[in-house]
C-alpha positions as CSV (number, residue, x, y, z in Angstrom):
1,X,-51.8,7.8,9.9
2,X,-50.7,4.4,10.3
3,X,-51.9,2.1,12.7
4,X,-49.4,2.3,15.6
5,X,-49.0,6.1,14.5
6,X,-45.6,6.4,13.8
7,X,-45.9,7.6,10.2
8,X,-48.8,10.9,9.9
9,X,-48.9,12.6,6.4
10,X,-50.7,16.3,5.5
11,X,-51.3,17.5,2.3
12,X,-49.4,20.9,1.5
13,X,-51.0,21.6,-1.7
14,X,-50.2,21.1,-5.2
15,X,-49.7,17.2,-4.8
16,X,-46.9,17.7,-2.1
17,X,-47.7,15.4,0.7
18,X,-45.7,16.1,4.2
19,X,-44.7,12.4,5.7
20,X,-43.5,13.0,9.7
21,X,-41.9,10.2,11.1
22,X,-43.2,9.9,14.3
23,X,-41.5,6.9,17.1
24,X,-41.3,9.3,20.0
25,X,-39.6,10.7,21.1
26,X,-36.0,10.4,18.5
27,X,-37.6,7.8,16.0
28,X,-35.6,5.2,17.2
29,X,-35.6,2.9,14.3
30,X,-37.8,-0.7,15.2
31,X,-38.2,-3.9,12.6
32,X,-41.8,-2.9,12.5
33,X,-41.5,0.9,11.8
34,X,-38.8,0.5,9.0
35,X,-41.9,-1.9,7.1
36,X,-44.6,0.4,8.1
37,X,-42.3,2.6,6.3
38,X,-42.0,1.1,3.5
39,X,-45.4,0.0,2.4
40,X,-46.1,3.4,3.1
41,X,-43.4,4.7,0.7
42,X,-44.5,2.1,-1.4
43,X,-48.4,3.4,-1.6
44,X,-47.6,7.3,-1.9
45,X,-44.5,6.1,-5.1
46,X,-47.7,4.7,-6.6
47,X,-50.3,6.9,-5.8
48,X,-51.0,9.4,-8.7
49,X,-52.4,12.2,-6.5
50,X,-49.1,12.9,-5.2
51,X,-47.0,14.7,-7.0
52,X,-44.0,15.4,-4.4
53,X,-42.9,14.1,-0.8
54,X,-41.7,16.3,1.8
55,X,-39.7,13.6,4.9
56,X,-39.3,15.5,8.2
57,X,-39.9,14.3,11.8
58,X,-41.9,16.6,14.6
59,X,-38.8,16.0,17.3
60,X,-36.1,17.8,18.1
61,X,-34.0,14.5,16.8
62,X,-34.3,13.3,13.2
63,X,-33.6,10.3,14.0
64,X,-31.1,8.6,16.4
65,X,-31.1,5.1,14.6
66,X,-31.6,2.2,16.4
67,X,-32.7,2.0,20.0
68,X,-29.1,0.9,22.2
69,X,-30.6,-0.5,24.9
70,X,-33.3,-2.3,22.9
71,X,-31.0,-3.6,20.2
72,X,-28.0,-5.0,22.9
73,X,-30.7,-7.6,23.9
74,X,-31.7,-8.9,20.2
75,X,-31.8,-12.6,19.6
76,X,-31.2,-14.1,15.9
77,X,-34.3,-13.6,15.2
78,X,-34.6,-10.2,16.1
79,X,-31.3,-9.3,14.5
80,X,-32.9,-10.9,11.6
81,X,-35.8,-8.5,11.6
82,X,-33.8,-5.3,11.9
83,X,-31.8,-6.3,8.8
84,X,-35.0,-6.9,6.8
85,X,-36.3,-3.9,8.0
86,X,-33.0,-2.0,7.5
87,X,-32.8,-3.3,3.8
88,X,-36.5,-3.0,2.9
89,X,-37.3,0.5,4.2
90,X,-34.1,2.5,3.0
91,X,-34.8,0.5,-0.7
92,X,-38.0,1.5,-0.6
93,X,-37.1,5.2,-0.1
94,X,-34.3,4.7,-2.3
95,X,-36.2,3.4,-5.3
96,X,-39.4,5.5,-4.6
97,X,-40.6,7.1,-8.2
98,X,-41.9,10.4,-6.5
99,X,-39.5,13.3,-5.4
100,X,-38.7,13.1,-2.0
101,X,-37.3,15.8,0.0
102,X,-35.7,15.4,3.6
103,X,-36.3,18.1,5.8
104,X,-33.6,17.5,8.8
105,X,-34.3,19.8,11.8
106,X,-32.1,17.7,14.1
107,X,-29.8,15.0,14.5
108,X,-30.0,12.2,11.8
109,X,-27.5,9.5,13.3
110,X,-26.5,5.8,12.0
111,X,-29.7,4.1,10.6
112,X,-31.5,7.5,10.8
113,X,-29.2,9.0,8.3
114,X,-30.4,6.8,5.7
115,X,-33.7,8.5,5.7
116,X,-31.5,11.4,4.4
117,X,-29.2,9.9,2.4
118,X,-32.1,8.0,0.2
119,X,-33.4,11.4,-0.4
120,X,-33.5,13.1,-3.8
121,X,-33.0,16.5,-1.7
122,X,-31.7,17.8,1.5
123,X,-32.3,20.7,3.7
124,X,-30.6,20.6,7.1
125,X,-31.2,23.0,10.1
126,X,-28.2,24.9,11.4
127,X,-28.5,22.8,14.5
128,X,-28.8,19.3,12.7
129,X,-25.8,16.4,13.2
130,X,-25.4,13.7,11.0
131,X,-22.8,10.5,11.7
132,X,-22.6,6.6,10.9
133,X,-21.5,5.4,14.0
134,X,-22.4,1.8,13.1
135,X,-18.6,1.1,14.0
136,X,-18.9,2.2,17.3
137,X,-21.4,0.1,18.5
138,X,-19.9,-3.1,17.2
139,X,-22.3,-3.3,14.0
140,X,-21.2,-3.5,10.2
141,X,-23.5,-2.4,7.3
142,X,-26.6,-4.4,5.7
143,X,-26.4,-4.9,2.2
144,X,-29.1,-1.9,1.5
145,X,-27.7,0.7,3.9
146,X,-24.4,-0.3,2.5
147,X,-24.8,0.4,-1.1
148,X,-26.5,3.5,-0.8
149,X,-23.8,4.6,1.5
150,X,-21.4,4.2,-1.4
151,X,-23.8,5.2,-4.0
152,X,-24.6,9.0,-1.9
153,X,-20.9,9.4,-0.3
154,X,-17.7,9.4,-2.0
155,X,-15.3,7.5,-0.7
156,X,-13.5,10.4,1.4
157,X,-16.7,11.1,3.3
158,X,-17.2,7.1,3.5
159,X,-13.7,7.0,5.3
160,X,-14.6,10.3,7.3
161,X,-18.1,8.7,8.8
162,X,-17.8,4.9,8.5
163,X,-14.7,4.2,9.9
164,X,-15.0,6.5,12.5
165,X,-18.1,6.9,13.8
166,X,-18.0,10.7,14.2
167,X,-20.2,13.0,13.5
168,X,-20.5,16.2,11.7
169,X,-21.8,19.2,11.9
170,X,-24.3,20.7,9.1
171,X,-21.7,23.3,7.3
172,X,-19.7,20.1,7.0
173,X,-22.3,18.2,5.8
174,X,-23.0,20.7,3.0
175,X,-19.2,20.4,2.4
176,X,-19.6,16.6,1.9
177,X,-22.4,17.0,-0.2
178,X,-25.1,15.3,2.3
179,X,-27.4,18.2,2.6
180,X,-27.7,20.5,-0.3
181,X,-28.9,23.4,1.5
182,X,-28.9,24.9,5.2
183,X,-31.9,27.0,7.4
184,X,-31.8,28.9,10.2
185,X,-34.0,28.4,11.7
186,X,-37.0,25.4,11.6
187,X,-39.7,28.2,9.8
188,X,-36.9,28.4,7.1
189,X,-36.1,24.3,7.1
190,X,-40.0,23.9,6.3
191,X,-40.1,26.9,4.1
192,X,-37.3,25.8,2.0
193,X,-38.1,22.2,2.1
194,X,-41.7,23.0,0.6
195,X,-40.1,25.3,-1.9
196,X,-37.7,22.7,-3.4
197,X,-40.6,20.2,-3.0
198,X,-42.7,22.6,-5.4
199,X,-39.8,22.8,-8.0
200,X,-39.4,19.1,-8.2
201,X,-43.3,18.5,-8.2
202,X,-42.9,20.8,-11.7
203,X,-40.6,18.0,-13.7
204,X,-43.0,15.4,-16.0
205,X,-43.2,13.1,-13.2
206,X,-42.3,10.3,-16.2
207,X,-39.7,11.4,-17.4
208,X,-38.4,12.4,-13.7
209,X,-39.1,8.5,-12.4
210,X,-37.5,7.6,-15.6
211,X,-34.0,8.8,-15.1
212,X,-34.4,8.7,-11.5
213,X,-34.2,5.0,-12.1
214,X,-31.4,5.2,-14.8
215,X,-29.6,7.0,-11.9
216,X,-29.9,4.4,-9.2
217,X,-31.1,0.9,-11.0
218,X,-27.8,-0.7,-10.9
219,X,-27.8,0.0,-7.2
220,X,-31.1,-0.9,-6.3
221,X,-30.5,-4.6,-8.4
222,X,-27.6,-5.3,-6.3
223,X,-29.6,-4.9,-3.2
224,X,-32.3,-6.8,-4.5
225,X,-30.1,-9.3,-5.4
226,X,-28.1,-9.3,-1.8
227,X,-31.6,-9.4,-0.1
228,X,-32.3,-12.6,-2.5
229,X,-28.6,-14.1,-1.7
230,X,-29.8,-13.9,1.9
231,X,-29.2,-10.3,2.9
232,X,-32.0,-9.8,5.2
233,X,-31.0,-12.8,7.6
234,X,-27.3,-13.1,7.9
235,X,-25.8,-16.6,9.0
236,X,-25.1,-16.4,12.5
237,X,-27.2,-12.7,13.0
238,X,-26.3,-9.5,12.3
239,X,-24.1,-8.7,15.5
240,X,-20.8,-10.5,16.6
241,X,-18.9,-10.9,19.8
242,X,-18.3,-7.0,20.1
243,X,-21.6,-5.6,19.8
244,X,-22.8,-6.2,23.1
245,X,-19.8,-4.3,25.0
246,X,-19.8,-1.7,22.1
247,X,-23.6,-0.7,22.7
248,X,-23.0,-0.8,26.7
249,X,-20.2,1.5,26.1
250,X,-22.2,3.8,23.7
251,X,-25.1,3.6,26.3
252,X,-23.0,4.5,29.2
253,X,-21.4,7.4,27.4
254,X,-18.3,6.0,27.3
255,X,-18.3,5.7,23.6
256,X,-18.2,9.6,23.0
């Protein structure tokens, strides 16, 4: 557990190591919880007793991304720390040498869908939702969040969710190639999840990190690189002169 909490792993045998995200009550994503999640990606990619990750969250939500109400207030500085946070964690997840397996059992939305998309392996419930709706709420894409976008979505679904903010549904999702396979019900998601976790934790672990990175390296340099270029503090923050009214209007329900 970490120390505010928010991230609680359990071992499920064999090496595979269950990581819940949990920011009750949608794990609303904060600057602080994106770098708790990444040093903590960053100790289990390293640590040799764990052969497999299994991602899921004990809420009805997945994840809702950031917090509206929250972010609509940020100063530059704060903006600033999101970004960093943004960038760092998803890289983290993206770059991690360890099989990771996202087990969605509800909404994954903006930010939060990049817990998903940086996963090597997707199993939605039948009830899960997943959107970019960054758009709507007056908000482009940091560099890291960006690129693995394009990397993990071709560029129909990148039309379908980034320019218009919508979400989809999980049959859809399959469709588009987000999640790779759909349960019932939540004893299936975590049956399922653990099952593709177990296959995965069975590749030379090497040889799996290996061309893991062969897939993703030139993706993970450019990131690096934009993070270096200044990526994680944008000139003049990360929101403009629409944000504000964008969030209120998302807040308000207006925005549906």
């Amino acid at each position: 557990m970490t120390e505010a909490g928010w991230l609680n792993t359990r071992d499920l045998g064999d090496g595979i190591v269950e990581l819940q995200l949990g920011r009750a009550p949608v794990n609303a994503l904060s600057a602080d919880f994106l770098m708790e999640f990444a040093a903590k990606i960053d100790e289990m990619g390293q640590d040799p007793a764990v052969s497999a990750i299994v991602l899921k969250s004990p809420f009805k939500v997945f994840s809702a991304g950031l917090d509206l109400k929250e972010a609509q207030e940020f100063d530059l500085e704060q903006q600033h720390a999101i970004v960093r946070g943004l960038n760092e964690g998803f890289l983290a997840l993206y770059s991690c040498p360890k099989p990771v397996v996202a087990a969605v059992g509800g909404a994954a939305i903006a930010g939060g869908l990049f817990f998903v998309l940086a996963s090597d392996v997707r199993v939605g419930h039948s009830r899960s939702a997943y959107g970019l709706a960054e758009v709507r709420v007056g908000a482009d894409f940091p560099i890291g969040p960006l690129e693995i976008a394009k990397a993990t979505l071709d560029s129909n679904t990148q039309r379908r969710l980034m320019l218009t903010g919508q979400s989809i549904g999980p049959i859809a999702a399959r469709n588009y190639g987000l999640v790779d396979i759909i349960a019932e019900d939540m004893e299936d998601l975590e049956i399922y999840a653990l099952r593709e976790a177990r296959k995965l934790a069975e590749l030379p672990p090497q040889t799996f990190a290996s061309v893991k990175m062969q897939l993703r390296g030139e993706v993970i340099d450019r990131i690096k690189a934009g993070i270096a270029a200044g990526g994680n503090a944008p000139e003049g923050g990360w929101f403009n002169s629409e944000t504000k009214a964008a969030m209120e209007k998302m807040i308000s329900g207006r925005g549906e």
